[in-house]
N, C-alpha and C positions, 0 to 999 in steps of 0.2 A: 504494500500500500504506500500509494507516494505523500510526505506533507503537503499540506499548504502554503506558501511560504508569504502567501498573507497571512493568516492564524496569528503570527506574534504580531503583528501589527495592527492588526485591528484590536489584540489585548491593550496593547499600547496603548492606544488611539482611547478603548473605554476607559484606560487607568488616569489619563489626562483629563479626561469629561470628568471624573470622580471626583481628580483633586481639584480642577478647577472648579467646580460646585462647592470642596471642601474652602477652598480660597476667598468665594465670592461671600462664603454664608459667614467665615473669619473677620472679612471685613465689612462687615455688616451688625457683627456684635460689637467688633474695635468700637466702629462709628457710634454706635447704640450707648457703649461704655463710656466714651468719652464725652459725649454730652451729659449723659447723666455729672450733676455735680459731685456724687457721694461715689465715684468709683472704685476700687479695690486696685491698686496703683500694682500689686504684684501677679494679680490674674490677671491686669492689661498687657501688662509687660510675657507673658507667658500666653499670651492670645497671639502677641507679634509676633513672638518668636517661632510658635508654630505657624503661622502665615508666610512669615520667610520661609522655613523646612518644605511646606508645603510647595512654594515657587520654584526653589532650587531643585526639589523633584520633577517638578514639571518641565523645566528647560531640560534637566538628563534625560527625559524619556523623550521629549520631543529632537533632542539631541539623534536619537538613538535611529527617530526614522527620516533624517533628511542621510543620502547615501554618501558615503566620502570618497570626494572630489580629487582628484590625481594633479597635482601642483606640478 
């Protein structure tokens, strides 16, 4: 039986929709947090930081499906 040698790319592809969802709903509490006056200044700080982990994912796997270019 032969692979797909789409298969992994199209995981890709849902694993990006994932975290970008997981990104957009991040910054949506940030924004939510920070208007609030009475916010918890170390659960903001730990919202961000997973918001970044979150982006830095996203560029390696979008990394992963642009194909590398012969210089």
């Amino acid at each position: 039986m032969f692979s797909d040698p789409y298969q992994p790319q199209e995981a890709i592809k849902r694993r990006i929709a994932e975290l970008a969802l997981e990104h957009r709903g991040l910054d949506t509490m940030i924004e939510a947090l920070s208007r609030d006056g009475s916010f918890d200044e170390l659960q903001l700080r730990r919202l961000k930081k997973r918001k970044l982990q979150v982006k830095d994912a996203i560029v390696v796997l979008q990394m992963q499906l642009v194909p590398d270019i012969l210089a």
